[in-house]
N, C-alpha and C positions, 0 to 999 in steps of 0.2 A: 623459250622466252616468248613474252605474249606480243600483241602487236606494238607496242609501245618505244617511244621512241628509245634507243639503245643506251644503257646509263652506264656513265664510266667511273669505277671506282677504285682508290687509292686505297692499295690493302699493306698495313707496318706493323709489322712484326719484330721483336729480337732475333727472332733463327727460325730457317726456314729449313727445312730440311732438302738434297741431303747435303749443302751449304754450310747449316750451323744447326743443332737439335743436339737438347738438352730433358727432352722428355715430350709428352702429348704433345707442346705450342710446337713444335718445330715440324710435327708431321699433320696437324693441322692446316698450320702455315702453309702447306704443299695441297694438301688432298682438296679445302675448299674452294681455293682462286684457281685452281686447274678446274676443278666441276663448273666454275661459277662461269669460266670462259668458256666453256662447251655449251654452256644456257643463253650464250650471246652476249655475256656482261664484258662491256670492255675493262680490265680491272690490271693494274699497274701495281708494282709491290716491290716496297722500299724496307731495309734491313741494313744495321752495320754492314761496315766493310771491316770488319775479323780480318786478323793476318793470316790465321789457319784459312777461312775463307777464300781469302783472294789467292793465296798456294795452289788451292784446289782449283780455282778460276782458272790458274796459269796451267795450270798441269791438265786439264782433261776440257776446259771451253774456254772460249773466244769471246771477249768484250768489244763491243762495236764503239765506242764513243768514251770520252771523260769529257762531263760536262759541270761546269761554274755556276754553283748559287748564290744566292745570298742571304742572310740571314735577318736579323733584328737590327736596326742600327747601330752601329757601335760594332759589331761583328765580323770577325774575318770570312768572307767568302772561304766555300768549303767547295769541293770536289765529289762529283757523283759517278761512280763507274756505274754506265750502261751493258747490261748484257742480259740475255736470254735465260729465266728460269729451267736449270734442267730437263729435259724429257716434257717440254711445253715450248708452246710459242709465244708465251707472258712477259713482259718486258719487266727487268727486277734493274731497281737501282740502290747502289749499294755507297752508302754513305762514309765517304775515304775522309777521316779526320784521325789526328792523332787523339788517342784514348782507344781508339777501335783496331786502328791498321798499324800500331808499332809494337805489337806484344804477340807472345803467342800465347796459349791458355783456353778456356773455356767462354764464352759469354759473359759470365758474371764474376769469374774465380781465375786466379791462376791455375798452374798445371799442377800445385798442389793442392787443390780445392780451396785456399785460400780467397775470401771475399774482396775483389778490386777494392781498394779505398777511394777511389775516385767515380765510384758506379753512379753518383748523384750527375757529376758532370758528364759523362760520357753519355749517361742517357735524357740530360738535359740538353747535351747537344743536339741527340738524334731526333728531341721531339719537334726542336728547333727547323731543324732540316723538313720534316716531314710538315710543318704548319707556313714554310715557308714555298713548299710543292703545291701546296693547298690552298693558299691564297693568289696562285698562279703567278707570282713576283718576278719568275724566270724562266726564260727562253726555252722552255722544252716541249714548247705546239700543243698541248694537253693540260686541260685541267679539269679534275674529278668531279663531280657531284656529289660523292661518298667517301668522306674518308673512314675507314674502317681499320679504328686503333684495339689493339690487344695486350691484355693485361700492361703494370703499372711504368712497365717502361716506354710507351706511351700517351699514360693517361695525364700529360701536361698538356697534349695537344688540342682537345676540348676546351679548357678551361682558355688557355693563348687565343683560340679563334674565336671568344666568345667577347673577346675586344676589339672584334672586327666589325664591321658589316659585310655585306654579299659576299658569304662566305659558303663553302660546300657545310651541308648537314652532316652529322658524325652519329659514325654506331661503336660501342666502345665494349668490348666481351673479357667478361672474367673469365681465365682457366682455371686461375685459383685464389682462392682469395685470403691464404694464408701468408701470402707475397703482394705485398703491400707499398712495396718503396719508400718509406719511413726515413728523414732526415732531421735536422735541425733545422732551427729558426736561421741558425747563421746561412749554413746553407741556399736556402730562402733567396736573403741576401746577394750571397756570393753568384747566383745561379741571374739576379738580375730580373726577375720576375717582377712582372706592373702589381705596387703595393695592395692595390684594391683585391686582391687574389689571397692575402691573408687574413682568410676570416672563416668562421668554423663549419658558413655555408658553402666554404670555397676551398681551396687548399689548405689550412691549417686543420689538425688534426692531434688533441690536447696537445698543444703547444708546437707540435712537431708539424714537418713540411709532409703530404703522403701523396705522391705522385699517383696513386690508383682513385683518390677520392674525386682528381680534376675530373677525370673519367668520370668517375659518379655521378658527377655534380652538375658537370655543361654535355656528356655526349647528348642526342636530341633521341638515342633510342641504346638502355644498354640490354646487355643480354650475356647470358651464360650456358655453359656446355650441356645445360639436361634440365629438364620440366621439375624433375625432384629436385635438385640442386639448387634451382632457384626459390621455392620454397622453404627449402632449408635456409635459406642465407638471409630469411628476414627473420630467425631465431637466433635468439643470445650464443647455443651450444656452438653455431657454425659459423655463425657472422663475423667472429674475428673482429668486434668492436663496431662493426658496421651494418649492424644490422637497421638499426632506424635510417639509415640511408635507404638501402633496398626497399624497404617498409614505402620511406617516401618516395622513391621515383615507381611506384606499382604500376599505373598506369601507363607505362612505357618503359615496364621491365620483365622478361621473358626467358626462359628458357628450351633450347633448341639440341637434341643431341648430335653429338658427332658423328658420323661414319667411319669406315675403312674402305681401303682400298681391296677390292673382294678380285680384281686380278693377280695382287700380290700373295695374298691369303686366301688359296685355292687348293684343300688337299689334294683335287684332281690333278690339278698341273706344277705342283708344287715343284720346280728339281732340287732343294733344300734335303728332302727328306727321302728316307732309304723306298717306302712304298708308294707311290701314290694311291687313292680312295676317294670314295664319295659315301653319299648315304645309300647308295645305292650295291656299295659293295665293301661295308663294316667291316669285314670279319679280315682283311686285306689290312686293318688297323694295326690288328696285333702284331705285324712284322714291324712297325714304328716301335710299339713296345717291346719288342724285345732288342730288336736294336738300341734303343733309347740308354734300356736296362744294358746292356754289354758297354758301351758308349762310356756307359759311368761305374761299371765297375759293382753291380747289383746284381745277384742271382737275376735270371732268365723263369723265374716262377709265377707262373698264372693266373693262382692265387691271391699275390699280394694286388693289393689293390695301389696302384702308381698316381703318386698325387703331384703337380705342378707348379713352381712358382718363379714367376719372371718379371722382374719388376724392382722398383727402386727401394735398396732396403733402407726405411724411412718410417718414423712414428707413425704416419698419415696410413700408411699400406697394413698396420696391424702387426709389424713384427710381432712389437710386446704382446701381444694374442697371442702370439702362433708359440713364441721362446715360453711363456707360461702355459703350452699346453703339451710339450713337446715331452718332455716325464711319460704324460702319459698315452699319446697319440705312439710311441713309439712300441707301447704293449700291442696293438692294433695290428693287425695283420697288413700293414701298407710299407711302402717306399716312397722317399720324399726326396726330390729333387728339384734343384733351386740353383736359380739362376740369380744375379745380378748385384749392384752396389750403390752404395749408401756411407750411413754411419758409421763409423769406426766399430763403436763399440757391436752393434749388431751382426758387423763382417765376423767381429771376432768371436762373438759368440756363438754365431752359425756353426763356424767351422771349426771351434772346442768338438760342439755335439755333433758333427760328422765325423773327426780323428775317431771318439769316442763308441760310434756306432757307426760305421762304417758297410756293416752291411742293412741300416736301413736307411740312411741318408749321407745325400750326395748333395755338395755344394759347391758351386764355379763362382768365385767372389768379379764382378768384373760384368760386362755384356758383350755379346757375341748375336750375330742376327742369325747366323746360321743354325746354332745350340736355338737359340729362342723357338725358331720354329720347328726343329725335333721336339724339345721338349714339348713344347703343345701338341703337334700329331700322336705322341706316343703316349701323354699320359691319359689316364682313364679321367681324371677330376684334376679341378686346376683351381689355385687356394687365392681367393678375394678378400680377408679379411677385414678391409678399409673401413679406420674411423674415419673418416669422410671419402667422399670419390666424388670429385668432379661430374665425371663423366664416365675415364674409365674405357680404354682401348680392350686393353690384353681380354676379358672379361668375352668383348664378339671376337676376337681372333679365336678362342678355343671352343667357342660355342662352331665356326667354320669347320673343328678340324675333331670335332665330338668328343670332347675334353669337356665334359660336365663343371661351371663352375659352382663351387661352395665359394657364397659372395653374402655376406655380411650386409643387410637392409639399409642401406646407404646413397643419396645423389645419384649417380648417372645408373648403379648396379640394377636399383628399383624401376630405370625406364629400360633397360635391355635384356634381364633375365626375370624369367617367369615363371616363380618358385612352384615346385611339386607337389601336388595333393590329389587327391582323388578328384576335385572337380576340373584341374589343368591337364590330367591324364586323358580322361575320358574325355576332352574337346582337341586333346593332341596341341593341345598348346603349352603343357611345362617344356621347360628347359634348362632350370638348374634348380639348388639347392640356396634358396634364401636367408638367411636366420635373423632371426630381432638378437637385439641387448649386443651386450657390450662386455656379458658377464664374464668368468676365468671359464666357465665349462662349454659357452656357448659353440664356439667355435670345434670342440671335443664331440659333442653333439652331433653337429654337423656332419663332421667325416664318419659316426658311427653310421647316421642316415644314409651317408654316401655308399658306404659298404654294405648295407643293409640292402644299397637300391641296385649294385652293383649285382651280389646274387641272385637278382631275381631279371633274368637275363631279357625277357620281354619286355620288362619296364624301362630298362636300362636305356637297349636297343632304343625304342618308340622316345625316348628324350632326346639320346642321342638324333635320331632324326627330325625331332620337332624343330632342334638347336641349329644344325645344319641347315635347314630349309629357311631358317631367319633371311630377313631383307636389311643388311646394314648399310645398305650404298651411301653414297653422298647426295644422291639426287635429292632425295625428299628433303634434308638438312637444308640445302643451297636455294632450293626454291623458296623456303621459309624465308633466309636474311633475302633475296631478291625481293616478296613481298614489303619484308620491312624496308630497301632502302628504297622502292618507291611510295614506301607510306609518307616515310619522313621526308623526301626529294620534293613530294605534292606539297606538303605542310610547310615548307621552306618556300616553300613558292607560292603559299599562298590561297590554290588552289588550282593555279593557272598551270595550262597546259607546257611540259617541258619547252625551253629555247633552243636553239642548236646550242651545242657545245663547247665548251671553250668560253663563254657569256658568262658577266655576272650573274647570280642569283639572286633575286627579290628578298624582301624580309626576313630575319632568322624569324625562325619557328618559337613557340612559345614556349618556351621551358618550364617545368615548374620553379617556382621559387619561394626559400624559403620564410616563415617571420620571422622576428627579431628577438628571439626568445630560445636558447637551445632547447629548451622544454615541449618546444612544438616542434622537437625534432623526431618523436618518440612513435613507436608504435601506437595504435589507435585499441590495439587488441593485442594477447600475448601468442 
């Protein structure tokens, strides 16, 4: 970090991994405030307090402190357990109110995947919590410059501070923006929200309450998981209704991709997996393969070409791609093995056509970390079919572990893999298998490529090394939002040089705002 004076930032998240994680946000939640503190940023990170949560607190770390806030007027003082973010020295406080800490289940669902009915309040509470850290109201010797809310269970918190004065500036990041936090007008109401907040520049949303637009609408810088992604999301096809939002905040909306953790996702040091390897010693792969193949019960054949899928089985991920191509991908000389859970209907239709054909695909309904990274060390090509992707983790994990992915031209796929052709060969910079459309054959295609690229053992080889040699860290990601939250920290202030800490802040920043007309809500261009 550069010479500047030290900025301290309030990072809120729903789940933080390995805490509470429920997909990307929860191991985001982890890899960025851990980098960001290694850059010098003082950075504080607030999260339910989940019952499974504080279990795991009890069971394997030690909480220093419960400490009393307060809320909105009218509000009961809530409870903050203090304790140290795992495998860091990050201070994470964790938000003990009943809605969070008397249940057990998932973040958003009970333990039958069942949606909380109460998800409006529990995470109107939490925003409450986090705008009430932020406005420095209570005794806990620290107050932010930055708060940095994530996706919609969050995104009240902008909009709340934006009825303040000397308030920290806000960066507000989508991970996805097909989760939207979508309520009722009652709601609204019941939730206690200052009326001036329902209007269609502001939290209302055709007629509904959408806790992701507060975000939209008041953070002072938002941003999402990939340069592609952000571009997509000012189009009809992605934007999920919101696309002339994105459109309007342009000039202080961005996209930044994620990282990985490249000490955990190290084929060299991997102890997950039966071989360790690098690029520099390929051919030490094949023992992954054919363990992989024994593992599940697949001929040990050399031949086939082993394909991989680990990941949430979900419309967004291409099931329906994959179950419409699957007739005929299974004439193909491959073996397909698949990891993970989702939809009902797709668990079950997966594992029809493994009963079915058993000696060419294999399915594990459910997640396992440890299968996850066989699976990736051992297979040859690893299946991306995403009608949208964020961003997109798994994608550099097998690009790591030279598992070629076939990734469908989509959000985050387009900024980390760097499809095949003769001009990305000859510069040594391909690294997977791209494909446009959307069609029933597209993704059929692909894996014929894939096989086609497989026989030709030199080309293969020279991706699989380009893939490997990738730079996914977190550094360059973390340096990006550092820039942004001294862009906006300067702009909040004014111009003027930081004050010490702890101090109000000068003037909010100048937001855009909109006319009085929803017609000047719209794009300027399509």
């Amino acid at each position: 970090m550069d010479c500047e004076a030290r900025i301290n930032v309030l990072f809120a998240s729903s789940e933080v991994a390995p805490l509470a994680k429920t997909g990307g946000l929860g191991d985001v939640s982890f890899e960025l405030p851990k980098t960001l503190a290694n850059m010098g940023v003082d950075i504080r990170i607030v999260m339910p307090a989940y019952l499974d949560t504080l279990e795991l607190i009890q069971k394997k770390y030690k909480h220093t402190a419960t400490k009393t806030i307060h809320l909105r007027k009218g509000a009961k003082p809530i409870s903050l357990i203090e304790t140290t973010l795992p495998q860091t020295n990050i201070t994470l406080w964790l938000v003990n109110a009943s809605g969070f800490s008397d249940r057990h289940g998932g973040p958003y669902s009970d333990p039958q995947g069942v949606i909380w009915p109460d998800n409006a309040q529990r995470f109107g509470l939490f925003c409450d919590a986090i705008t009430a850290i932020a406005l420095g109201h209570n005794a806990l010797d620290w107050q932010p410059d930055i708060v940095h809310c994530n996706d919609w269970h969050t995104g009240l918190v902008p909009a709340q501070l934006s009825l303040h004065e000397d308030t920290p500036a806000t960066v507000f990041t989508v991970h996805n923006i097909s989760y939207q936090g979508l309520f009722s007008y009652e709601t609204f109401l019941n939730l206690g929200l200052d009326h001036s907040l329902w209007r269609f520049d502001a939290l209302e949303f055709h007629n509904q309450l959408s806790f992701i637009k507060g975000g939209l609408m008041f953070a002072d810088w938002v941003n999402t998981v990939s340069p592609q992604y952000a571009k997509e999301l000012t189009r009809p096809e992605f934007g999920h209704g919101l696309e002339d939002v994105f459109c309007f905040r342009k000039k202080s909306f961005n996209g930044i991709s994620n990282g990985i953790d490249l000490n955990e996702w190290n084929p060299a040091t991997d102890p997950t997996i039966k071989q360790k390897f690098s690029a520099h010693s390929l051919e030490k792969k094949k023992n992954n393969t054919c363990d992989l193949q024994k593992q599940f019960n697949l001929a040990q054949d050399s031949s086939c070409c082993v394909l991989g899928w680990v990941g949430r089985l979900t419309e967004q991920k291409g099931v329906d791609s994959l179950l419409n191509n699957l007739a005929n991908i299974i004439k193909l000389p491959i073996q397909l093995i698949l990891l993970g859970s989702g939809d009902k209907q797709y668990e079950e239709a997966l594992s029809v056509w493994a009963k079915r054909y058993p000696e060419k695909i294999a399915v594990q309904i459910g997640y396992d970390e440890i299968h996850a990274h066989q699976i990736i060390a051992g297979a040859h090509f690893f299946l991306m079919p995403s009608v949208f992707e964020p961003c997109g983790l798994t994608q550099m994990y097998s690009q790591r572990y030279g598992a070629i992915p076939i990734a469908r031209r989509v959000g985050g796929l387009v900024d980390t893999v760097v499809n095949i052709n003769a001009s990305t060969l000859s510069k040594r910079s391909a690294t997977g298998i791209v494909y446009k459309g959307s069609g029933k054959n597209s993704l059929l295609l692909a894996i014929k490529s894939a096989i086609k690229l497989k026989k030709n053992t030199t080309d293969y080889q020279a991706v699989q090394v380009n893939a490997m040699g990738k730079d996914f860290s977190w550094q360059h990601s973390a340096q990006q939002y550092i820039d942004i939250y001294r862009k906006i920290d300067r702009s909040k202030r004014g111009g003027n040089p930081p004050k010490n800490h702890g101090t109000n802040i000068a003037a909010p920043v100048n937001r855009p705002r909109l006319k009085s007309s929803r017609a000047e809500f719209a794009c300027s261009s399509g």
